[in-house]
HTML snippet that shows the backbone in 3Dmol.js (N, CA, C, O; Angstrom):
<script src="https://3Dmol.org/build/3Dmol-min.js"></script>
<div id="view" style="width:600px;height:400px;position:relative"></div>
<script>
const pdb = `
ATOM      1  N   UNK A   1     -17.339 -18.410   2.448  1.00  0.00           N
ATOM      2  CA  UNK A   1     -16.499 -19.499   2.851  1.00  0.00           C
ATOM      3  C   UNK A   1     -15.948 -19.202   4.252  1.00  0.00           C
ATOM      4  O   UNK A   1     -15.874 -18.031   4.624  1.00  0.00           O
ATOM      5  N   UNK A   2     -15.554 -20.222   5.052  1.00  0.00           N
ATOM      6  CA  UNK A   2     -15.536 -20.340   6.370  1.00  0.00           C
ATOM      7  C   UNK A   2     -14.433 -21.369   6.707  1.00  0.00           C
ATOM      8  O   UNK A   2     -14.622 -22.535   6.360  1.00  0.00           O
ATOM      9  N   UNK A   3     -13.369 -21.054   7.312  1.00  0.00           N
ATOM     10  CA  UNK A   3     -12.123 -21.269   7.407  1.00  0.00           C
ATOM     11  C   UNK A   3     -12.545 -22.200   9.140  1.00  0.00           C
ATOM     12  O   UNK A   3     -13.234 -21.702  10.031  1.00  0.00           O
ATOM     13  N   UNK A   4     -11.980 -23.412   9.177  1.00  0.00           N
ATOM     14  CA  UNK A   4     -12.046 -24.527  10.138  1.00  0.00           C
ATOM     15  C   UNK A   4     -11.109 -23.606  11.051  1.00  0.00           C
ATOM     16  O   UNK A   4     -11.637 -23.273  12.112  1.00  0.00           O
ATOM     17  N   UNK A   5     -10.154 -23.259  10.884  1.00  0.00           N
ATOM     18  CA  UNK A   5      -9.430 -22.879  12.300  1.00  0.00           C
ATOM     19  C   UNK A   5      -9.975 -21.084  12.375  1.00  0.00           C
ATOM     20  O   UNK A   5     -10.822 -20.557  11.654  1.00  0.00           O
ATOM     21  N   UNK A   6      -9.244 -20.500  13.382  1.00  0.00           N
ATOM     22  CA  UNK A   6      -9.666 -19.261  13.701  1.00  0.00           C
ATOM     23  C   UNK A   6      -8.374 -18.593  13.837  1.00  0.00           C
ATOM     24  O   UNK A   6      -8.488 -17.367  13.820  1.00  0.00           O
ATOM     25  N   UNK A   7      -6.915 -19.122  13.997  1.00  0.00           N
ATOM     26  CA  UNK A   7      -6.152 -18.624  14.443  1.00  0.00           C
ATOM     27  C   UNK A   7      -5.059 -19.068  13.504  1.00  0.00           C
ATOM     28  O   UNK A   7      -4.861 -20.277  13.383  1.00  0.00           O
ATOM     29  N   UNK A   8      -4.510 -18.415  12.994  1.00  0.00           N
ATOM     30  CA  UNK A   8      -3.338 -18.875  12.000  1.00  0.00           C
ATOM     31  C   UNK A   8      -1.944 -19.730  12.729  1.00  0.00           C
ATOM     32  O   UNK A   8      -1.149 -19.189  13.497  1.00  0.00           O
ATOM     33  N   UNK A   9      -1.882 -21.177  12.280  1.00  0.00           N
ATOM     34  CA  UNK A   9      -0.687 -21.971  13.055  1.00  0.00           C
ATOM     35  C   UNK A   9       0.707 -21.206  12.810  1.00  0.00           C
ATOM     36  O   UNK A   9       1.600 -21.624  13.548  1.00  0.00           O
ATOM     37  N   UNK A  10       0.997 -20.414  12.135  1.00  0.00           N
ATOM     38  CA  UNK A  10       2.529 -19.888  11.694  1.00  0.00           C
ATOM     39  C   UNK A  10       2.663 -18.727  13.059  1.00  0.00           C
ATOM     40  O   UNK A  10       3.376 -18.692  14.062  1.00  0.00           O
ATOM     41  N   UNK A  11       1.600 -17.849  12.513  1.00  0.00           N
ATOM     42  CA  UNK A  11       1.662 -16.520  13.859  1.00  0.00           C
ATOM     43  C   UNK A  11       1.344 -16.267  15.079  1.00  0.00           C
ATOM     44  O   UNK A  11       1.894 -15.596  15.952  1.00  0.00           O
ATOM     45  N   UNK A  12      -0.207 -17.260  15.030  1.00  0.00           N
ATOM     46  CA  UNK A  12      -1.291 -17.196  15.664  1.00  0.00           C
ATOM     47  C   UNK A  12      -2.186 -16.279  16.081  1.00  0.00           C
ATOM     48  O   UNK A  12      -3.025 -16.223  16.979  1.00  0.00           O
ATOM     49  N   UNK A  13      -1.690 -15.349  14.943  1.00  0.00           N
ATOM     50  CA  UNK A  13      -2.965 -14.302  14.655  1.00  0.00           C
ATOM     51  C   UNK A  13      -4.515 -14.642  14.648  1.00  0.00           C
ATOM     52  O   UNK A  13      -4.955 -15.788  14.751  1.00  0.00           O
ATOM     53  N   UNK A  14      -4.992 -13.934  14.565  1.00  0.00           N
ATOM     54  CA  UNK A  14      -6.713 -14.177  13.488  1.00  0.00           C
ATOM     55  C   UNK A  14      -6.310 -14.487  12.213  1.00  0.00           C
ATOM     56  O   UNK A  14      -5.329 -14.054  11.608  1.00  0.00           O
ATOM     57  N   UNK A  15      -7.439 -15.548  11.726  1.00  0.00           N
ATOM     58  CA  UNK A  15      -7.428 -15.776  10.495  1.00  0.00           C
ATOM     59  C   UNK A  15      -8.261 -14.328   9.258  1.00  0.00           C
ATOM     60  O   UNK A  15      -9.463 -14.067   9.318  1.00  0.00           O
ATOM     61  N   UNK A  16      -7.543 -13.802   8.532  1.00  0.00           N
ATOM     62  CA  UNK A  16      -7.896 -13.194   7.649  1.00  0.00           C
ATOM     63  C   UNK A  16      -9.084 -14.021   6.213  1.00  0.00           C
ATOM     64  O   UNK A  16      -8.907 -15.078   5.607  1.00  0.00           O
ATOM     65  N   UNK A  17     -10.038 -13.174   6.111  1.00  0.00           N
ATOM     66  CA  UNK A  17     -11.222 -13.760   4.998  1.00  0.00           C
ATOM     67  C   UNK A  17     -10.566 -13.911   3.781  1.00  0.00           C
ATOM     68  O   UNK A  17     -10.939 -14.669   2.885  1.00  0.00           O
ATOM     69  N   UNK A  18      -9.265 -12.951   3.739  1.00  0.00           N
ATOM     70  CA  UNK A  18      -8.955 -12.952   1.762  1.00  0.00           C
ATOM     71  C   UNK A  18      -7.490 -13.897   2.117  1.00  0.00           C
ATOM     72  O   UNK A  18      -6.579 -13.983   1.294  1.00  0.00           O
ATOM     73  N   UNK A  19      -7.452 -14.551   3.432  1.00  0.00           N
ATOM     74  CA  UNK A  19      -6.036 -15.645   3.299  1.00  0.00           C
ATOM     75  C   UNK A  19      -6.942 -16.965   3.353  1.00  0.00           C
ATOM     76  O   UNK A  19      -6.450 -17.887   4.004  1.00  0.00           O
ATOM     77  N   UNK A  20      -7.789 -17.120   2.957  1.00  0.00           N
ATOM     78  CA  UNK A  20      -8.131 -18.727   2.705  1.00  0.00           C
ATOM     79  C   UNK A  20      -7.810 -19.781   1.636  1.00  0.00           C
ATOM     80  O   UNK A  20      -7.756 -19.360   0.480  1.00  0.00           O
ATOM     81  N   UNK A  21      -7.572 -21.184   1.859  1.00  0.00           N
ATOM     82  CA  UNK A  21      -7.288 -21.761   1.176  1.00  0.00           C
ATOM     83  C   UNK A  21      -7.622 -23.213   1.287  1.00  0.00           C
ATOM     84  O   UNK A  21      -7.853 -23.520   2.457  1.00  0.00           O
ATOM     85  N   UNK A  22      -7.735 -24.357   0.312  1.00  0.00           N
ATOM     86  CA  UNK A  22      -8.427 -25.219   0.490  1.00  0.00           C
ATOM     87  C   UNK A  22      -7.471 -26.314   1.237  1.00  0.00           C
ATOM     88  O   UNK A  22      -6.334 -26.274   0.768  1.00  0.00           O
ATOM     89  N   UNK A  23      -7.611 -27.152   2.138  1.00  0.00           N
ATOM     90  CA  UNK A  23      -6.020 -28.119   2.074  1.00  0.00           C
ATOM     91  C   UNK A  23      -6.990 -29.488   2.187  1.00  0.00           C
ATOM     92  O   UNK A  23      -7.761 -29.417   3.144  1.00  0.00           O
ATOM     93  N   UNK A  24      -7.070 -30.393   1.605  1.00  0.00           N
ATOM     94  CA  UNK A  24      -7.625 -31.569   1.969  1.00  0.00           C
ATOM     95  C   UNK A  24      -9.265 -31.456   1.601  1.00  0.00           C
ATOM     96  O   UNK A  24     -10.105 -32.201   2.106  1.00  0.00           O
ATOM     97  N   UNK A  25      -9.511 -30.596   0.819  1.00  0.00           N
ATOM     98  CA  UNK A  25     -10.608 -30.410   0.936  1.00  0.00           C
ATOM     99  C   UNK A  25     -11.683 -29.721   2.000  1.00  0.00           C
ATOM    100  O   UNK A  25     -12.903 -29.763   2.159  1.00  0.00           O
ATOM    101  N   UNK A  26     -10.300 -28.915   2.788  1.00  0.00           N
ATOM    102  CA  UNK A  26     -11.116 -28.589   3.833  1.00  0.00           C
ATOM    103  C   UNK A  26     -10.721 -27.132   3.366  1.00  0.00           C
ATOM    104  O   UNK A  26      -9.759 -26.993   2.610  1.00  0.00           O
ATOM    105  N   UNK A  27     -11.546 -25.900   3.862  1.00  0.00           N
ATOM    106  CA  UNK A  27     -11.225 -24.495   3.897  1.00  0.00           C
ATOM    107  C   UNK A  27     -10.647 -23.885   5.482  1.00  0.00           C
ATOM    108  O   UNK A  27     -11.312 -23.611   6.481  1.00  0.00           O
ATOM    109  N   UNK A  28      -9.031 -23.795   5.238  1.00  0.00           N
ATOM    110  CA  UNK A  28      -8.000 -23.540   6.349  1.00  0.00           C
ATOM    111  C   UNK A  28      -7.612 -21.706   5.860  1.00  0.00           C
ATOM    112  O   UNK A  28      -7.841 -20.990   4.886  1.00  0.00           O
ATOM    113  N   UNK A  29      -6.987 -21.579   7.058  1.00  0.00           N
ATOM    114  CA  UNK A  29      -7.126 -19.682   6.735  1.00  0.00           C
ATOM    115  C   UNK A  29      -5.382 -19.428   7.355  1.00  0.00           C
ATOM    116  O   UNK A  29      -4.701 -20.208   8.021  1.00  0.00           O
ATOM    117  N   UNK A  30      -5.166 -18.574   7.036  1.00  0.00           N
ATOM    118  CA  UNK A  30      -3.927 -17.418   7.765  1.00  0.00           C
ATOM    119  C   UNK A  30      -4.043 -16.208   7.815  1.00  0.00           C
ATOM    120  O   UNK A  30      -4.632 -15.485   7.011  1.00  0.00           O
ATOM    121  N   UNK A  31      -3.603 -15.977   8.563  1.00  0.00           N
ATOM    122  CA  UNK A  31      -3.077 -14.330   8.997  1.00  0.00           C
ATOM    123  C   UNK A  31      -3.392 -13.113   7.765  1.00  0.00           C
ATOM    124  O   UNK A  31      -4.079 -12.095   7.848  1.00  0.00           O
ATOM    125  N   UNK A  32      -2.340 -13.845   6.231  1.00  0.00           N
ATOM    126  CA  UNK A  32      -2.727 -12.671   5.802  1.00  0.00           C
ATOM    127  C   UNK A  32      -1.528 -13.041   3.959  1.00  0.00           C
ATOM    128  O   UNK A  32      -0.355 -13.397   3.843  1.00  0.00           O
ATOM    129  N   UNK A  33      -2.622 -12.712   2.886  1.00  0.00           N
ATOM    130  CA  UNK A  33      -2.149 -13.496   1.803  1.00  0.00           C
ATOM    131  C   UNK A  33      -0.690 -13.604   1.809  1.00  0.00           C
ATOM    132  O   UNK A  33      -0.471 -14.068   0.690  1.00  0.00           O
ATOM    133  N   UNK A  34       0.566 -13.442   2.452  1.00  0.00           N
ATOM    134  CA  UNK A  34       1.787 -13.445   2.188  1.00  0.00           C
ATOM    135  C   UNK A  34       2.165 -14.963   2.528  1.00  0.00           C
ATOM    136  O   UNK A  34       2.802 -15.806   1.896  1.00  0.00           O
ATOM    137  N   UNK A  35       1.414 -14.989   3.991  1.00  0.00           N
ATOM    138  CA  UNK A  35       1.368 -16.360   4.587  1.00  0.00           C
ATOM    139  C   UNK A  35       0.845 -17.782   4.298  1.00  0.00           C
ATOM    140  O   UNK A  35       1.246 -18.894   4.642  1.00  0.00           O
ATOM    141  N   UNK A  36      -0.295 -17.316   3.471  1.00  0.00           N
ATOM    142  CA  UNK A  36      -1.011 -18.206   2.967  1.00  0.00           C
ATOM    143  C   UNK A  36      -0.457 -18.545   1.585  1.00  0.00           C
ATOM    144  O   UNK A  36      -0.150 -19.736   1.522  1.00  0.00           O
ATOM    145  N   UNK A  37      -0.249 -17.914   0.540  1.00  0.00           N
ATOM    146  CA  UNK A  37       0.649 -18.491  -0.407  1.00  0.00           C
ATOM    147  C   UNK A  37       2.242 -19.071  -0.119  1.00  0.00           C
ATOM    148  O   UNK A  37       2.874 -19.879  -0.800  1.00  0.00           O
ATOM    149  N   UNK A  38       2.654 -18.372   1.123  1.00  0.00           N
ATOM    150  CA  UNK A  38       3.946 -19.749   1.459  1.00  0.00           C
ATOM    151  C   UNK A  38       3.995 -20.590   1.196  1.00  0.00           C
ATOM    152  O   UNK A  38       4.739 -21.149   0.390  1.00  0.00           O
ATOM    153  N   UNK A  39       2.921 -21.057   2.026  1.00  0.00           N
ATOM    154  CA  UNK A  39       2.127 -22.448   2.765  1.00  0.00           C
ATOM    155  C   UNK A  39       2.214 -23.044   1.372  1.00  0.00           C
ATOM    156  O   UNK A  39       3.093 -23.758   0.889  1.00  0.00           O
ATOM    157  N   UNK A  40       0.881 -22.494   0.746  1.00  0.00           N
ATOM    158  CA  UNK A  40       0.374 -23.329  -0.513  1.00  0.00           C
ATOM    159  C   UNK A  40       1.561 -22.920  -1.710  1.00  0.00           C
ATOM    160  O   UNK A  40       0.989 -22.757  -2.788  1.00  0.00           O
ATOM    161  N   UNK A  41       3.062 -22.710  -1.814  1.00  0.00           N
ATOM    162  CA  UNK A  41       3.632 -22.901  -2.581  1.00  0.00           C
ATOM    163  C   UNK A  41       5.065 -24.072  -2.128  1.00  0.00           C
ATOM    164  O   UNK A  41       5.817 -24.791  -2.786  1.00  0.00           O
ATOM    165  N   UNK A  42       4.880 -23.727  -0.518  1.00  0.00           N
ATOM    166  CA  UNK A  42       6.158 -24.723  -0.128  1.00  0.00           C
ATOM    167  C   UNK A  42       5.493 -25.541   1.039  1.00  0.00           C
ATOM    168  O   UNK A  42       5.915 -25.475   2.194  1.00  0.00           O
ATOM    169  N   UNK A  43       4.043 -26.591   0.524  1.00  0.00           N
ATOM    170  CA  UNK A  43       3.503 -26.755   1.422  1.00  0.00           C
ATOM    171  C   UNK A  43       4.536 -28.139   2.269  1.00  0.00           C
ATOM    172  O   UNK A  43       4.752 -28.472   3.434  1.00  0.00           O
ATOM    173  N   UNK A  44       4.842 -28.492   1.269  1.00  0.00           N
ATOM    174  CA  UNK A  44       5.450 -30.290   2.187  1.00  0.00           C
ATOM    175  C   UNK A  44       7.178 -29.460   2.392  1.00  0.00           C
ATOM    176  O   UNK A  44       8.121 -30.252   2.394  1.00  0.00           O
ATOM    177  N   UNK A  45       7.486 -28.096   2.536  1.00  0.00           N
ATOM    178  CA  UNK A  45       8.470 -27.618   3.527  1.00  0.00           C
ATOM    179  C   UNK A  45       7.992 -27.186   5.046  1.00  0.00           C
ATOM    180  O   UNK A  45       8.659 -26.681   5.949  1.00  0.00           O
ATOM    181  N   UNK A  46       6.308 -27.644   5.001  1.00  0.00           N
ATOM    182  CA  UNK A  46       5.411 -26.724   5.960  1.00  0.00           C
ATOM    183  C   UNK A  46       4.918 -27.879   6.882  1.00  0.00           C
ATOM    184  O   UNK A  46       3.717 -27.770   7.126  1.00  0.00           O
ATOM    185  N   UNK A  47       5.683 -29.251   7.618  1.00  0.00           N
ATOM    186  CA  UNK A  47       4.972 -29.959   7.975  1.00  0.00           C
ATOM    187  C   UNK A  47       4.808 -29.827   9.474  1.00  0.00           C
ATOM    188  O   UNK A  47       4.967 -30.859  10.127  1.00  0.00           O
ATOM    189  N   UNK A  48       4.503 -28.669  10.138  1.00  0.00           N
ATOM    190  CA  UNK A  48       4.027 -28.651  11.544  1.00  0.00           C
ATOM    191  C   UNK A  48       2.252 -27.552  11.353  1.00  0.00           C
ATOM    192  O   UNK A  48       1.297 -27.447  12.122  1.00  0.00           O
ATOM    193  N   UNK A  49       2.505 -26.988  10.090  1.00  0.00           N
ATOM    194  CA  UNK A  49       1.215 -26.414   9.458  1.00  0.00           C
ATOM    195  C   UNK A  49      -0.067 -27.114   8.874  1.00  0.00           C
ATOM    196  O   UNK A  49      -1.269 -26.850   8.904  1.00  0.00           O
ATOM    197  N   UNK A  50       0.863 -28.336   8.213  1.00  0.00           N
ATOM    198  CA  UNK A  50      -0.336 -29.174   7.605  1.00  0.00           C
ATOM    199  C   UNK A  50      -0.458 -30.494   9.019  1.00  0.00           C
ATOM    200  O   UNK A  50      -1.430 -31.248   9.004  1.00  0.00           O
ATOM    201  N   UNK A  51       0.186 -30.573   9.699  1.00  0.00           N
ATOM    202  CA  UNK A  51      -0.086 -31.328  11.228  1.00  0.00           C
ATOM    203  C   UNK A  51      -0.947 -30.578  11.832  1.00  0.00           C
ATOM    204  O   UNK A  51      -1.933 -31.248  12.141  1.00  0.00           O
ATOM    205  N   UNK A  52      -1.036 -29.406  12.168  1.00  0.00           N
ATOM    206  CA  UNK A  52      -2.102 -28.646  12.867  1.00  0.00           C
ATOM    207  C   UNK A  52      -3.277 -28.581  12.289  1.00  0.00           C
ATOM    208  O   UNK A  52      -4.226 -28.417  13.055  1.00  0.00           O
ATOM    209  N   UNK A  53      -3.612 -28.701  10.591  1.00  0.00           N
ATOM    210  CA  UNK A  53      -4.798 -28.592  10.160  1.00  0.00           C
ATOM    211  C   UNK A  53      -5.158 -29.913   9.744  1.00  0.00           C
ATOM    212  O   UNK A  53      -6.312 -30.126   9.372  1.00  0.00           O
ATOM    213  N   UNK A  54      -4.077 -31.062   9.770  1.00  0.00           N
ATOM    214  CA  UNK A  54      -4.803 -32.916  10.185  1.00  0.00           C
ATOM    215  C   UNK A  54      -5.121 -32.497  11.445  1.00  0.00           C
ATOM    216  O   UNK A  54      -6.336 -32.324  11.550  1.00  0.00           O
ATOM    217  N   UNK A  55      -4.426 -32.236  12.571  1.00  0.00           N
ATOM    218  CA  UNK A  55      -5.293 -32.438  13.594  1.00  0.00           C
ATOM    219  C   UNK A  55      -6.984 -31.622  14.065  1.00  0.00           C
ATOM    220  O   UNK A  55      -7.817 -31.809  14.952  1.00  0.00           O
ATOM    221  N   UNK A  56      -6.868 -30.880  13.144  1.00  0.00           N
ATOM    222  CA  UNK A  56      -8.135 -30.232  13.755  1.00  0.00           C
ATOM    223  C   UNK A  56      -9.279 -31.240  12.927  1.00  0.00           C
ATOM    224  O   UNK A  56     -10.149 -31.926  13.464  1.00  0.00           O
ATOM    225  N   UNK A  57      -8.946 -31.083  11.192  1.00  0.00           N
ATOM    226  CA  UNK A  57      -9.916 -31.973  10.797  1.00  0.00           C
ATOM    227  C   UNK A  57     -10.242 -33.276  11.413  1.00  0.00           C
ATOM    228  O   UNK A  57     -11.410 -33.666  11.444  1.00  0.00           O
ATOM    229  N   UNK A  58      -9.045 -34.131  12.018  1.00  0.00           N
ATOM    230  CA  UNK A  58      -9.894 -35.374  12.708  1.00  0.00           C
ATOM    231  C   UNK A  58     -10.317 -34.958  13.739  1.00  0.00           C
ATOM    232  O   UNK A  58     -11.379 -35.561  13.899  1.00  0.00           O
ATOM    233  N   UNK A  59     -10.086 -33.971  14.966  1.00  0.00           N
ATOM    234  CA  UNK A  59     -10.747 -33.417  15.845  1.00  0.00           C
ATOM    235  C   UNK A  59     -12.023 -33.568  15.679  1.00  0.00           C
ATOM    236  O   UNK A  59     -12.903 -33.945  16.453  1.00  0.00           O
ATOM    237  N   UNK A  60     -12.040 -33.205  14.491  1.00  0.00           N
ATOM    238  CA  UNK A  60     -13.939 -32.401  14.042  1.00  0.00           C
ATOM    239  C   UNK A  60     -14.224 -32.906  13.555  1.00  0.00           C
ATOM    240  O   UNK A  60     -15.319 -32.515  13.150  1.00  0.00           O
ATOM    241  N   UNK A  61     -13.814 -34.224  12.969  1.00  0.00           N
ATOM    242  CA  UNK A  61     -14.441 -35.302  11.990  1.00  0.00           C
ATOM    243  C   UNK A  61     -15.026 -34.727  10.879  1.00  0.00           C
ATOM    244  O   UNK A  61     -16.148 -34.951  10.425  1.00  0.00           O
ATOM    245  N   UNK A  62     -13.886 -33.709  10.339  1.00  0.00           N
ATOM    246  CA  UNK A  62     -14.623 -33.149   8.936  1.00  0.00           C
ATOM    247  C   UNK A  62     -14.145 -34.122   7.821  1.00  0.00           C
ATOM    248  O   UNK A  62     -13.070 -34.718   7.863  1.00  0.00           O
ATOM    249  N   UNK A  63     -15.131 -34.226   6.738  1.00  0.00           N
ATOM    250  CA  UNK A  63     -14.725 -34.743   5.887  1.00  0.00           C
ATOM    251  C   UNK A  63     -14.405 -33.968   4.671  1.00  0.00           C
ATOM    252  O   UNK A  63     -15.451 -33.782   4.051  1.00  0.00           O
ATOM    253  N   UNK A  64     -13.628 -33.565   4.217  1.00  0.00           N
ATOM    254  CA  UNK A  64     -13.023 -32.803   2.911  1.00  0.00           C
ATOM    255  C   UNK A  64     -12.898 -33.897   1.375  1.00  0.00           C
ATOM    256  O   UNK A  64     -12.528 -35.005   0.986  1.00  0.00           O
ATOM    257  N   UNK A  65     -13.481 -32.679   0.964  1.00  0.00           N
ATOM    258  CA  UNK A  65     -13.512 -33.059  -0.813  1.00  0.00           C
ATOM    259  C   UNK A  65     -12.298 -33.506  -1.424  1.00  0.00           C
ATOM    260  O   UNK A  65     -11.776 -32.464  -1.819  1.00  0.00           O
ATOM    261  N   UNK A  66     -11.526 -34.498  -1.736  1.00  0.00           N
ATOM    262  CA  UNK A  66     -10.639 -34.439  -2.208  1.00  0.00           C
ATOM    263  C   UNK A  66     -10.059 -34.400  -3.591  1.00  0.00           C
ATOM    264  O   UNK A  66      -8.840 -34.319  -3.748  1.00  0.00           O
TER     265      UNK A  66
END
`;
const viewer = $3Dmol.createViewer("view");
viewer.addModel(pdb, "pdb");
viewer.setStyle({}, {cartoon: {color: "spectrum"}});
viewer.zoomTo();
viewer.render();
</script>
């Protein structure tokens, strides 16, 4: 699996292989599992995180599984 961004929006680290996660049907990544379960436990406290990964998906015209 292969994470759409490369750079984690919280730190802007590299994205780590074991911080992936699905959002929209798309596979989005972070830094590093502490970060990534934040996200995906307080995601709608996270709305400049899930803005950065709408904007890339329409960027890229990906379409995610929903």
């Amino acid at each position: 699996m292969k994470s759409i961004n490369k750079y984690c929006p919280r730190s802007g680290k590299s994205v780590e292989s074991d911080s992936l996660i699905t959002y929209r049907g798309v596979v989005v990544g972070f830094c590093n599992t502490g970060c990534r379960d934040d996200f995906a436990e307080n995601i709608n406290d996270r709305p400049n995180d899930r803005n950065y990964f709408d904007i890339l998906i329409k960027e890229n015209d990906i379409k995610g599984s929903e």
